[in-house]
BASELUM-467287 format. One record per residue (C-alpha): x, y, z. Coordinates in steps of 0.001 Angstrom, whole numbers, padded with zeros to 6 digits. Each point is the difference from the previous one (the first is absolute). Layout:
{u->X&v->Y&w->Z};
...
//
This chain:
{u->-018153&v->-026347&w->025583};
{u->001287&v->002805&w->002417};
{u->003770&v->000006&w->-001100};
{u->000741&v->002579&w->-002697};
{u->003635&v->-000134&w->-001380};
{u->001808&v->003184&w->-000411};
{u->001844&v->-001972&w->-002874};
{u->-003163&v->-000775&w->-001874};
{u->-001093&v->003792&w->-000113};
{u->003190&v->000380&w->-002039};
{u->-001340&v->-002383&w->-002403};
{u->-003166&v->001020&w->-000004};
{u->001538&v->003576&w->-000768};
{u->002176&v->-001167&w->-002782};
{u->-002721&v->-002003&w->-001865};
{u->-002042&v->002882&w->000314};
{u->002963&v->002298&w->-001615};
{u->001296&v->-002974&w->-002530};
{u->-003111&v->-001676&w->-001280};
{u->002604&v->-003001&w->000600};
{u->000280&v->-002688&w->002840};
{u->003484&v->-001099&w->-001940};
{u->000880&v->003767&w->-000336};
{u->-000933&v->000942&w->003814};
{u->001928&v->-003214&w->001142};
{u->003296&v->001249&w->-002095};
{u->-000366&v->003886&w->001610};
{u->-000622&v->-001364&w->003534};
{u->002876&v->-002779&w->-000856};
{u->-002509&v->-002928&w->001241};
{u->-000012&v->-003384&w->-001769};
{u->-003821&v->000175&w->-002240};
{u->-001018&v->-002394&w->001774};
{u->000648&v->001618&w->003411};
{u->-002162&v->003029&w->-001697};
{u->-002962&v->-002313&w->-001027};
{u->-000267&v->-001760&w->003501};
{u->-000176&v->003634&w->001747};
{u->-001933&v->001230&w->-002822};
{u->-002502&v->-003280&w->000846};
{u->-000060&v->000820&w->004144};
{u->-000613&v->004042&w->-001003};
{u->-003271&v->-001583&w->-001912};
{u->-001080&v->-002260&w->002931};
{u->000993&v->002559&w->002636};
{u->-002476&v->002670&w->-002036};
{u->-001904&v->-002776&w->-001452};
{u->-000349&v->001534&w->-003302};
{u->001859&v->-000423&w->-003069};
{u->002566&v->003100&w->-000142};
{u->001339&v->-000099&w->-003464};
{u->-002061&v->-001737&w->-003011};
{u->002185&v->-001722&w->-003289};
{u->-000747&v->002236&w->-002968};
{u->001575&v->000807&w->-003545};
{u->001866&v->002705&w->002062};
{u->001157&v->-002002&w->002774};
{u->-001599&v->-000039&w->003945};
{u->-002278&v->002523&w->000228};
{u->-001131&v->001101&w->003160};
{u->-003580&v->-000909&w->000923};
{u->-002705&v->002838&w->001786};
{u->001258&v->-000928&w->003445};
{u->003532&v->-000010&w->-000822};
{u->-000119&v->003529&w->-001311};
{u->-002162&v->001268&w->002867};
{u->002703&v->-001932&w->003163};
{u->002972&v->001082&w->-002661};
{u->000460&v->003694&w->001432};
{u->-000275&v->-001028&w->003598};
{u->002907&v->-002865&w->-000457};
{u->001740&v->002822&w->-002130};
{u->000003&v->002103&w->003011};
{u->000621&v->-002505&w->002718};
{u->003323&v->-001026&w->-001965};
{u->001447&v->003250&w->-000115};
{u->-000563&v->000885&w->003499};
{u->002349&v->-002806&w->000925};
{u->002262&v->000307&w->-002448};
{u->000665&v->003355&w->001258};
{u->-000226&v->-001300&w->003366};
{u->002667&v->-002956&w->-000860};
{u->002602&v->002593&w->-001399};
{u->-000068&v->001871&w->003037};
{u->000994&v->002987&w->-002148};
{u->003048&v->-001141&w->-001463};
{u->000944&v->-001714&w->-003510};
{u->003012&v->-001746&w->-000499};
{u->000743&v->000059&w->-004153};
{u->002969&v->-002167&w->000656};
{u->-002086&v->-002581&w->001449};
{u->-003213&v->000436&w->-001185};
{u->-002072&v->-002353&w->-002598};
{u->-003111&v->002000&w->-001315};
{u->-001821&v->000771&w->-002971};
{u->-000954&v->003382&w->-000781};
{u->-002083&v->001163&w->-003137};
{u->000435&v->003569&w->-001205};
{u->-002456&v->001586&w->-002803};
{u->002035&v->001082&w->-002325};
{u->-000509&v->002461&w->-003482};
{u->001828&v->-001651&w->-002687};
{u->002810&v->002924&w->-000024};
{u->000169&v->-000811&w->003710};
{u->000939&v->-003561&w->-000779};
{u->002011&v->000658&w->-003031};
{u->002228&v->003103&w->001839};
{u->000036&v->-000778&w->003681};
{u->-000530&v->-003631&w->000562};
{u->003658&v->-001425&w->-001241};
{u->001780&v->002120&w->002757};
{u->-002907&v->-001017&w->002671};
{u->000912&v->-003572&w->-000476};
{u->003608&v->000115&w->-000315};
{u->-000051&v->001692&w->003640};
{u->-002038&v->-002791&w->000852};
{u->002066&v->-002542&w->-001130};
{u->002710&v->001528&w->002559};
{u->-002179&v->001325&w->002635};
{u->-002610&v->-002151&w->000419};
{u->000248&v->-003567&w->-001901};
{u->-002728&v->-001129&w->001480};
{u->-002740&v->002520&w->-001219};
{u->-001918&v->-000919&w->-003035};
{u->-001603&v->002712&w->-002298};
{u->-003319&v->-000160&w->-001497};
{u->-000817&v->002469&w->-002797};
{u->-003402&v->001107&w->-001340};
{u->-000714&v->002925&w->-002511};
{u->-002261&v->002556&w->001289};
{u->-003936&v->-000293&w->-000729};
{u->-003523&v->001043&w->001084};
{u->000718&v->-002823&w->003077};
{u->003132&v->001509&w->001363};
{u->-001679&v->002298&w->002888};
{u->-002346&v->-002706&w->001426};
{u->003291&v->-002770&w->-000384};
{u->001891&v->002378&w->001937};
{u->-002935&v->000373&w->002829};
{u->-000079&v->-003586&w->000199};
{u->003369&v->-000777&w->000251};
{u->000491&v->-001809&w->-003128};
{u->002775&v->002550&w->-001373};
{u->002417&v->001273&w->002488};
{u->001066&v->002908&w->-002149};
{u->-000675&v->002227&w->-002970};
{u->002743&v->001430&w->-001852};
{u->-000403&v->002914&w->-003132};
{u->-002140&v->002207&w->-001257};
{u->-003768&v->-000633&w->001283};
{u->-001880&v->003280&w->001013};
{u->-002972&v->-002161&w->000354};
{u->001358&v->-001396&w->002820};
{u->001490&v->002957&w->001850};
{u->-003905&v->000286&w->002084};
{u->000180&v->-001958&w->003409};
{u->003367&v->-001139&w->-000414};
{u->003700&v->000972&w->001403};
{u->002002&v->000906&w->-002530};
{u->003626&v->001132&w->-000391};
{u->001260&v->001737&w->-002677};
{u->003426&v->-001759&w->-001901};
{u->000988&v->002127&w->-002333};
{u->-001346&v->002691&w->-002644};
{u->000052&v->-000896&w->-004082};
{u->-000606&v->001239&w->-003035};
{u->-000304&v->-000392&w->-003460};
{u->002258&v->-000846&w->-003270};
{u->-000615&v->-000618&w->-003248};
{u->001342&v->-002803&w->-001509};
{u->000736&v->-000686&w->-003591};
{u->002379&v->-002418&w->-001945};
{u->003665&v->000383&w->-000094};
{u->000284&v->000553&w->-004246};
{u->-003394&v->001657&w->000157};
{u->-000014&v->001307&w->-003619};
{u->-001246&v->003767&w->000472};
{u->000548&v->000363&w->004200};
{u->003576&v->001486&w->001082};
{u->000958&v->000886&w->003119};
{u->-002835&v->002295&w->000574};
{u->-003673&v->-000403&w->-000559};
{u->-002143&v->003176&w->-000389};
{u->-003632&v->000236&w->-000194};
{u->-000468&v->000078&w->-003601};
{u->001369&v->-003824&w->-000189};
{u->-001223&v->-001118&w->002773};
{u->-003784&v->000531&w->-001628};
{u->001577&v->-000726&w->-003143};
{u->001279&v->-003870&w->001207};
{u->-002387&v->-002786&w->000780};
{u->-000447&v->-001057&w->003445};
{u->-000448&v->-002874&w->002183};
{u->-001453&v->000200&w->003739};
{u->-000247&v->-002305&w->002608};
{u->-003473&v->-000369&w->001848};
{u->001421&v->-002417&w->002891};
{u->-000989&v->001050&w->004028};
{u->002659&v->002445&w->001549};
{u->001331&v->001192&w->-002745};
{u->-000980&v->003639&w->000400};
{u->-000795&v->000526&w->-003574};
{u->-003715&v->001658&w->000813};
{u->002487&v->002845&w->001252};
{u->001966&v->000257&w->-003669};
{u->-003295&v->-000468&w->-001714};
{u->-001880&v->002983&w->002225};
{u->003112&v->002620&w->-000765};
{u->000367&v->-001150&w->-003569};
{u->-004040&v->000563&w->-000751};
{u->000379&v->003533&w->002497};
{u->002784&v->001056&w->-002353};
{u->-001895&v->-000877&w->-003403};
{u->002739&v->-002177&w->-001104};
{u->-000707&v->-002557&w->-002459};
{u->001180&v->-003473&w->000280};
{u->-000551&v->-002649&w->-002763};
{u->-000327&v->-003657&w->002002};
{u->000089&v->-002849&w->-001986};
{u->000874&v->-002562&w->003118};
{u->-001120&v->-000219&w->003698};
{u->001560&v->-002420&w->001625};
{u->-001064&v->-002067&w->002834};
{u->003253&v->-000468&w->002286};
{u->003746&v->001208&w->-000438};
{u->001282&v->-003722&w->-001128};
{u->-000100&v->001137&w->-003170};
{u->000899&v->004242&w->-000320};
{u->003699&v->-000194&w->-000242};
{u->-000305&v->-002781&w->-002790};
{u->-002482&v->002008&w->-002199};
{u->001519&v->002950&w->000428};
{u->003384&v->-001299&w->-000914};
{u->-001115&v->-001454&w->-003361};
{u->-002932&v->002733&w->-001104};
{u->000054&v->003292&w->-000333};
{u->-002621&v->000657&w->002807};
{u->000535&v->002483&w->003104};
{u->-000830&v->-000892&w->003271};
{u->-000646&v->001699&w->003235};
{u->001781&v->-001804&w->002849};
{u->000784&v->000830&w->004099};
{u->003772&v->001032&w->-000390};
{u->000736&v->-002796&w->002443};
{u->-001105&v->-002434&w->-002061};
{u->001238&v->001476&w->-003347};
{u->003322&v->-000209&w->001369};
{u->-000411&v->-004063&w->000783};
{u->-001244&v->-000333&w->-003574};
{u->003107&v->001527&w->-001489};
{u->002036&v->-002661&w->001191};
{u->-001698&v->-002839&w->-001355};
{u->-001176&v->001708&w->-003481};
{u->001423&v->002247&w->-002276};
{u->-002117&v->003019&w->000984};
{u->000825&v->004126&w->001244};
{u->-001374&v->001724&w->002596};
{u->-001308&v->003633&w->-001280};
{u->-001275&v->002672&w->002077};
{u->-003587&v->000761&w->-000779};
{u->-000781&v->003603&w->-002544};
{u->-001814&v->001221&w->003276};
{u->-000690&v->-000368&w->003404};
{u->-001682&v->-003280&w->001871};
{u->-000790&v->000122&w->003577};
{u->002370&v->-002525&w->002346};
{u->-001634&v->-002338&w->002217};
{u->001138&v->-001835&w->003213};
{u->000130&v->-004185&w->000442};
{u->-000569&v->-001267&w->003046};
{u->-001021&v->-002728&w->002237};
{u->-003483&v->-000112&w->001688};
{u->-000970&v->-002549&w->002852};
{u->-003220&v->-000354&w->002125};
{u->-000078&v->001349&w->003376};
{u->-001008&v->-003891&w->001563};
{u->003659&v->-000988&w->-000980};
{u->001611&v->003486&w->000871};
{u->001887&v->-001949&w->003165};
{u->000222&v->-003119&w->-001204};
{u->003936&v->-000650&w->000253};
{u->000520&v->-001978&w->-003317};
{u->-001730&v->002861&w->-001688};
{u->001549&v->003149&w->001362};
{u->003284&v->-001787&w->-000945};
{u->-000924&v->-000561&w->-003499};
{u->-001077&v->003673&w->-000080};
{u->003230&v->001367&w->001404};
{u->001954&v->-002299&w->-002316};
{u->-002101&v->001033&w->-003164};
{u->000293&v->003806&w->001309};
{u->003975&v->-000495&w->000695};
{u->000340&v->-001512&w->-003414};
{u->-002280&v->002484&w->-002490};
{u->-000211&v->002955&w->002191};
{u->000670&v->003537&w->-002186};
{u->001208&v->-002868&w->-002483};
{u->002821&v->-000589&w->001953};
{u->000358&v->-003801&w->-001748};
{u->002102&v->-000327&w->-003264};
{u->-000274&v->004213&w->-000748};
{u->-003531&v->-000621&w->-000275};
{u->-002209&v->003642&w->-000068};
//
């Protein structure tokens, strides 16, 4: 068979991404069994399998992982090629998937997609926390953007710094023994919870703590921020947050925002992208939107 569909290389792709032939079909808004028939000519055209059923859904065979990053490249070449360097939001119906920390998501997300909603109804967002996988899904074009904290992923990538933050201590509102100050002697006198999720910059507060010889009594580490404002509103625990986020959490808990007994380092957020999708127009408008939005925490006093 000599005829290769551009069309089926998009299902091909979003199998690949998805695990899914009904998920792929719903992203590339195809009827499923429009994505099975093209998934069924990519397998005769190649005359291999492709994808295999498993308890985790299609898995890619040998040969589809091996054609994968040639297909990969061959469909961003003409998508750049079909946007002949323009993006219309107004007009435009596209999916874009941003790595996110979970602050990111909590913090900055809401205003993203309310601009969307006005700007661009058309564009769908895709979130995914940050992990060990988030440099190699950005390489391959399976995540548009990252958006946070992640030195680990400042090597090899553009990046663009946001905004700088730092840190607050938070602690409930009828906290029995804190006032309206916290000095060093409570804060090693208090218990302590920390939180242990990716991008939240806590290595940084637990390197100056240990260089100053503080002591800090932890009797909860957390995986994720679903839960800090909650526990911290009902225990008597302290809590290190970002300021940005410490002043979200103190509108849905009762919970204060104390300046930490000494002094923690800022950092800067910002968004990193790989250099294959530098000119790729849906991108750089997503960029310029996220940087118009967050940038020096421009977006709801943020910073």
């Amino acid at each position: 068979m000599a005829k290769l569909d551009l069309e089926w290389l998009a299902v091909f792709d979003e199998i690949y991404n998805t695990g899914s032939v009904s998920r792929a079909a719903e992203r590339l808004g195809l009827a499923q069994a429009a994505a099975s028939t093209m998934l069924n000519k990519l397998r005769a055209h190649f005359d291999d399998r492709l994808f295999a059923r498993t308890a985790q859904g299609m898995q890619p065979t040998p040969f589809a992982q091996q054609i994968r990053p040639h297909l990969r490249e061959a469909l961003s070449q003409l998508a750049q090629a079909r946007g002949h360097g323009s993006f219309e939001p107004a007009r435009a119906e596209r999916n874009f998937r941003i790595c996110m920390t979970d602050i990111s998501e909590v913090v900055l997300l809401p205003t993203l997609l309310d601009h969307l909603r006005r700007e661009a109804p058309g564009v769908q967002i895709e979130t995914e926390i940050v992990s060990t996988a988030s440099g190699r899904r950005l390489e391959d074009g399976e995540v548009d953007l990252a958006v946070g904290f992640m030195p680990q992923l400042e090597a090899g990538f553009y990046q663009q710094t946001l905004f700088e933050q730092d840190f607050v201590c938070l602690v409930a509102r009828n906290h029995p023994r804190i006032g309206d100050r916290l000095t060093r002697k409570r804060f090693e006198a208090e218990a302590h919870a920390v939180i242990s999720s990716s991008g939240t910059g806590h290595f940084i507060v637990d390197k100056t703590i240990a260089k100053l010889g503080l002591e800090r009594k932890i009797v909860a580490r957390l995986s994720s921020f679903l839960s800090v404002a909650r526990i911290v509103a009902h225990t008597e625990l302290v809590v290190i947050v970002p300021r940005i986020l410490g002043q979200v959490l103190a509108t849905q808990e009762p919970v204060r925002l104390l300046e930490p007994p000494f002094a923690l380092p800022a950092y800067a957020v910002k968004q990193l992208w790989h250099e294959r999708f530098h000119a790729d127009p849906g991108n750089a408008w997503l960029r310029q939107t996220t940087a118009r939005l967050f940038a020096r925490g421009r977006a709801n006093g943020l910073a």
